[in-house]
C-alpha positions in Angstrom: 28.5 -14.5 7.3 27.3 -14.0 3.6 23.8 -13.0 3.6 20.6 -14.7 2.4 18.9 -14.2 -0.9 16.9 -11.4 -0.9 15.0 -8.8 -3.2 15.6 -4.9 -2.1 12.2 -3.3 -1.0 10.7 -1.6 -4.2 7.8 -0.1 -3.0 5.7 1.6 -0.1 2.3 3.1 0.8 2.1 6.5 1.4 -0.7 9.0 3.2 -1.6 12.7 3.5 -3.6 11.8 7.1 -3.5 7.9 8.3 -7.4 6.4 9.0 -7.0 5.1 12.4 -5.8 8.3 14.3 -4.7 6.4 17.4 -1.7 4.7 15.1 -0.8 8.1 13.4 0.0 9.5 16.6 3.8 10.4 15.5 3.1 11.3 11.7 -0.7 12.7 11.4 -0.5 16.4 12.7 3.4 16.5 10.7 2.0 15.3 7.2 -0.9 17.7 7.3 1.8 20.6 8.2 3.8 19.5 4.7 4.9 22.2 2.7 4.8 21.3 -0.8 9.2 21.7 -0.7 8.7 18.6 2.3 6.9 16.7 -0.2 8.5 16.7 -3.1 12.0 16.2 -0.9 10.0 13.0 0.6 9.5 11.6 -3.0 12.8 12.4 -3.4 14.3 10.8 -0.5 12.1 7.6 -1.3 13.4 6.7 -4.7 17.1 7.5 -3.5 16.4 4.6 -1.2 15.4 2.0 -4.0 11.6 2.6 -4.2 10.0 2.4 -7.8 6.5 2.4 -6.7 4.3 4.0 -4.1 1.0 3.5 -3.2 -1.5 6.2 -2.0 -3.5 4.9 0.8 -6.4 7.1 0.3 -7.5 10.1 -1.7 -10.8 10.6 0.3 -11.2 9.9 4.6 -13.9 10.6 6.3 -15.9 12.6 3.9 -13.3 15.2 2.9 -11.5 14.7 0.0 -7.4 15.6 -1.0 -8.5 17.1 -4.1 -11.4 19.1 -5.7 -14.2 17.0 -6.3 -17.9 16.5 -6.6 -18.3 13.6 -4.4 -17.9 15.5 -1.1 -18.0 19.3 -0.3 -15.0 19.1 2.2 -11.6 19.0 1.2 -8.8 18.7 4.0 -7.0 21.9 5.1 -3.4 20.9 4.4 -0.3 23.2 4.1 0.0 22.0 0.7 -2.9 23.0 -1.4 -3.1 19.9 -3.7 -0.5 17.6 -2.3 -1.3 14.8 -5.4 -0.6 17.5 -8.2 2.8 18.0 -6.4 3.6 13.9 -5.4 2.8 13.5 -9.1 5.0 16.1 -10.2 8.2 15.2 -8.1 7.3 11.6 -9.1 7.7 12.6 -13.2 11.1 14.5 -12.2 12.3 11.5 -10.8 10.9 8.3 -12.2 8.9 7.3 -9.1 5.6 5.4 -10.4 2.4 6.0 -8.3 -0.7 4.4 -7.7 -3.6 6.5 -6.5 -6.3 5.1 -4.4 -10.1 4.4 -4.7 -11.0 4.8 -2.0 -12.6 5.2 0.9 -15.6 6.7 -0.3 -17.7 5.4 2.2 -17.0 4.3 6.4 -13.4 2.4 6.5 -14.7 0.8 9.4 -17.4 -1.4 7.5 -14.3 -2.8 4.8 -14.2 -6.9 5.4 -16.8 -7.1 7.3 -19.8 -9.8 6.3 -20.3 -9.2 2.7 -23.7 -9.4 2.7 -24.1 -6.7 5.2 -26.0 -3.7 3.4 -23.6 -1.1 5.0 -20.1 -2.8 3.7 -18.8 -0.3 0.9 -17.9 -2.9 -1.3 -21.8 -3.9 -1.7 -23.0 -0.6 -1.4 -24.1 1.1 -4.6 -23.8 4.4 -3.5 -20.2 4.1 -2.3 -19.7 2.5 -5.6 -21.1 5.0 -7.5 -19.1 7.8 -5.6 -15.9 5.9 -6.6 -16.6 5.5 -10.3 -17.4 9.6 -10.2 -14.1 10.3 -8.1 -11.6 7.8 -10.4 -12.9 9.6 -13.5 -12.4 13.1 -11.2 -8.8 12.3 -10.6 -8.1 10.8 -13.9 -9.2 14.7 -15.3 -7.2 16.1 -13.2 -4.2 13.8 -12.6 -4.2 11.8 -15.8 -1.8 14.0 -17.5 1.2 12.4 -15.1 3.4 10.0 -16.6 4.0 8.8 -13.3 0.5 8.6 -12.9 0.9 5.0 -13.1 -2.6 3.3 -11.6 -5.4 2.5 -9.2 -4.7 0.9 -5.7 -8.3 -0.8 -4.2 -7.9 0.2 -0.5 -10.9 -1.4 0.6 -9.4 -4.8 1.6 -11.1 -8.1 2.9 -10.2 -10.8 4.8 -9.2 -13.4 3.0 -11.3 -16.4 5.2 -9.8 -19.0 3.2 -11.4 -17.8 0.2 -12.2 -14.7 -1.5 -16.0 -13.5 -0.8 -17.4 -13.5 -3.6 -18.8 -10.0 -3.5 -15.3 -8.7 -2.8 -14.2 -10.5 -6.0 -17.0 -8.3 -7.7 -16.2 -5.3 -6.4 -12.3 -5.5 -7.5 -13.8 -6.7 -11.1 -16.1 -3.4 -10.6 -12.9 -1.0 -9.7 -11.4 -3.1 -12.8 -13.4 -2.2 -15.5 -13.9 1.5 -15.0 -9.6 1.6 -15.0 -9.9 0.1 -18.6 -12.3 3.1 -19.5 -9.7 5.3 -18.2 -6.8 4.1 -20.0 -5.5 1.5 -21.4 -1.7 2.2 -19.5 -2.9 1.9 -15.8 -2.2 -1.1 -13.4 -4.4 -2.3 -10.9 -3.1 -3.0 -7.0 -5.2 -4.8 -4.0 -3.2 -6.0 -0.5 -5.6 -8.4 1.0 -5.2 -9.5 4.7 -5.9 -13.0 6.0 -2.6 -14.1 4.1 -2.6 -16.7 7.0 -5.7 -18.1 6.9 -6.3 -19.0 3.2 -6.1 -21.9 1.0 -4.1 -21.9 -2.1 -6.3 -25.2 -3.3 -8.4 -25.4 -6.6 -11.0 -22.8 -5.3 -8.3 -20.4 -4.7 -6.5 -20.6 -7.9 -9.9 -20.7 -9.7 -10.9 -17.3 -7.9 -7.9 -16.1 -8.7 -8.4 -16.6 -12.0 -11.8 -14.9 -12.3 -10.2 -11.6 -10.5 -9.4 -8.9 -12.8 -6.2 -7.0 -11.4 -2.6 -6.8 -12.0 -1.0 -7.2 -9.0 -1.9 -9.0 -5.7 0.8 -7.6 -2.8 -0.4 -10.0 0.3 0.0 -8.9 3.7 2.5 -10.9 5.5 0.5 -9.2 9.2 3.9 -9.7 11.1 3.1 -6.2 12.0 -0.1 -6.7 13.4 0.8 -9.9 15.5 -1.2 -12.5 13.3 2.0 -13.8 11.8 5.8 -14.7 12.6 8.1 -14.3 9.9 9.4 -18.0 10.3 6.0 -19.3 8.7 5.8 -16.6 6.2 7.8 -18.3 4.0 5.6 -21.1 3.4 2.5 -18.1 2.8 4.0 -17.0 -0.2 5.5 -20.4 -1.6 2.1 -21.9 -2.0 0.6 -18.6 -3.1 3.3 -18.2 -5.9 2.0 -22.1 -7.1 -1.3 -20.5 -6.9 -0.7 -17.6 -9.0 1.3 -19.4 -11.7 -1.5 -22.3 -11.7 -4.1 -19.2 -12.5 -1.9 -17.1 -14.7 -3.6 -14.0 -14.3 -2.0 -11.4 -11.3 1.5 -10.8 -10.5 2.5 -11.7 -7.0 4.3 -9.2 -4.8 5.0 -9.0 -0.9 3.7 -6.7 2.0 5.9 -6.6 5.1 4.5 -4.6 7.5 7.5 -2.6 8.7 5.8 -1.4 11.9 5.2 -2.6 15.9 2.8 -1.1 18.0 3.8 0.6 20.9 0.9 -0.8 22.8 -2.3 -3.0 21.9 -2.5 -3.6 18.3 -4.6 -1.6 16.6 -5.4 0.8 19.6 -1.9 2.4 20.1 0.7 4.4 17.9 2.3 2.6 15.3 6.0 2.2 15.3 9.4 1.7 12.8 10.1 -2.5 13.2 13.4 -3.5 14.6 15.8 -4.0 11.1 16.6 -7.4 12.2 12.7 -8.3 12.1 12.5 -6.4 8.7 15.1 -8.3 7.1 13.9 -11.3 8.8 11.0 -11.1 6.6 11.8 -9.5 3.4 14.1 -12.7 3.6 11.5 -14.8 4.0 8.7 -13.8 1.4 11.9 -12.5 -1.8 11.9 -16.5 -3.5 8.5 -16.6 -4.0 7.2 -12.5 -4.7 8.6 -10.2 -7.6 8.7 -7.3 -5.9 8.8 -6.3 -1.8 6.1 -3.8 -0.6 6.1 -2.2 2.6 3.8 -0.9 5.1 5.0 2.1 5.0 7.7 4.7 4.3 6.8 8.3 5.4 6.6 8.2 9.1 8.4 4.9 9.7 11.5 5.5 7.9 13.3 8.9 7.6 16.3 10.0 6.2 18.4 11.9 8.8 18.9 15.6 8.3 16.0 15.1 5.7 13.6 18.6 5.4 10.9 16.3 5.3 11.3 14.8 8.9 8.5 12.5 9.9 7.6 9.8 12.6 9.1 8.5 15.6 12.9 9.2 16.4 14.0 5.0 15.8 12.6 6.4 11.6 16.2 7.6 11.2 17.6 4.2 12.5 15.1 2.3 10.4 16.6 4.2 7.2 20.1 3.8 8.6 20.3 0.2 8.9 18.5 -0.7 5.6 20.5 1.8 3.6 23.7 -0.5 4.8 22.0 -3.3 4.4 21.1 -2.2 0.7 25.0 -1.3 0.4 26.1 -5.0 1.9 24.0 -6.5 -0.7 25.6 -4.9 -3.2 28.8 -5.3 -2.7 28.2 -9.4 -1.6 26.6 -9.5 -5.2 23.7 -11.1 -3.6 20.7 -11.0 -5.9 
């Protein structure tokens, strides 16, 4: 049977430590034990399997930073002294482009929450005042990468039909201290709710008003909110939207994970391939490039130095890699 049209998956979040430590369970304690040899061979590993972007979840969690910087005291004791210097460098080697997180400089917990509760850290001026300071840190430090290639907003809202309005401010906020930092970088978000909005008037009109590059939606298969047979219909009216307000780019995010118990309160997990597929199928007419929720620790290249995750990673990689090869040779594009 020939296959479907499809788009290969381009890109993929990545993470020194992951936030919620009950899904990390089979990556958390590996990635801090990195050498910087297992990093750059994961960076390696992740463009030989198609990726041309990846996304860093976080530079900053839980009030220790990845990298020197004023903003906290504490860095994270990691194997590899400055894992983003050597992500960065690998990336250059091999043409990988990376987007560095903003975040979270204040409690993950409080992200989406009400907006006009005084604690949420995309209302709070403090929290916004430690990212300016740590954006222009890493831009000193980092900016000399030319795979350096932009910001990714972490701090992501439920999108309740409509964007909140304070979370449109804070993106616009992230926004314009990126254009003071360089003209070259690109701006990411991944809201949730992809579900639950309405690609009407209001939406595209928001849209419009919301200064970023590239919206990557999450299609929450992964997290049980969605099945990838209505996913499809998700993305067609959000492409409409996005033409209609000619202002971001519009890219998927399948979540390429299961839980192996109660969502959100148990490990995470590689997806079956035949879900994958199911909805990288679904969400490729409509998005220009596929995202995924995430690489290291649910996929893994077998015999790889940089071994992460649960043992069905190697099968995940397996079956995409001949999936990737199928497409190919059926010309399918």
């Amino acid at each position: 049977m020939k296959l479907k049209y499809t788009k290969p998956i381009t890109g993929t979040w990545f993470e020194f430590r992951h936030h919620n430590a009950k899904e990390g369970v089979y990556w958390d304690n590996t990635l801090q034990n990195f050498t910087e040899e297992q990093w750059r061979a994961k960076i390696r590993e992740m463009k030989e399997c198609g990726m041309k972007y990846a996304v860093l979840l976080s530079t900053t969690l839980n009030s220790k930073t990845y990298f020197k910087s004023s903003v906290f005291e504490e860095r994270w004791e990691l194997a590899c002294n400055d894992p983003i210097e050597v992500v960065l460098d690998e990336a250059d080697k091999v043409g990988l482009n990376i987007f560095l997180s903003n975040g979270f400089y204040g409690n993950w917990r409080e992200t989406g929450r009400n907006m006009t509760h005084p604690r949420d850290i995309m209302s709070n001026a403090e929290i916004l005042r430690r990212t300016c300071v740590a954006m222009n840190e890493l831009t000193e430090l980092y900016g000399h990468h030319s795979s350096f290639y932009g910001w990714y907003y972490p701090d992501e809202t439920w999108i309740n039909k409509y964007m909140d309005e304070s979370f449109i401010e804070y993106v616009n906020y992230s926004s314009a201290e990126m254009h003071k930092l360089g003209k070259r970088f690109k701006s990411l978000i991944s809201p949730y709710g992809t579900k639950d909005l309405v690609a009407d008037d209001k939406y595209i009109s928001d849209l419009a008003r919301l200064d970023v590059d590239i919206c990557a939606y999450q299609d929450e298969v992964g997290v049980q909110k969605s099945s990838y047979d209505d996913t499809a219909a998700y993305y067609e009216a959000l492409k409409k939207a996005h033409d209609k307000a000619g202002r971001s780019v519009l890219f998927g995010n399948a979540e390429a994970f299961r839980f192996e118990g109660q969502v959100y309160q148990s490990a995470l997990l590689p997806a079956p391939f035949e879900r994958l597929q199911k909805q990288i199928e679904a969400m490729s007419p409509y998005v220009e490039e596929i995202f995924i929720y995430q690489y290291p620790g649910l996929i893994s290249k077998p015999e790889s130095v940089a071994q992460l995750g649960h043992a069905d990673a190697e099968k995940l990689y397996v079956d995409y890699i001949n999936y990737r090869k199928k497409l190919e040779t059926e010309g399918v594009k």
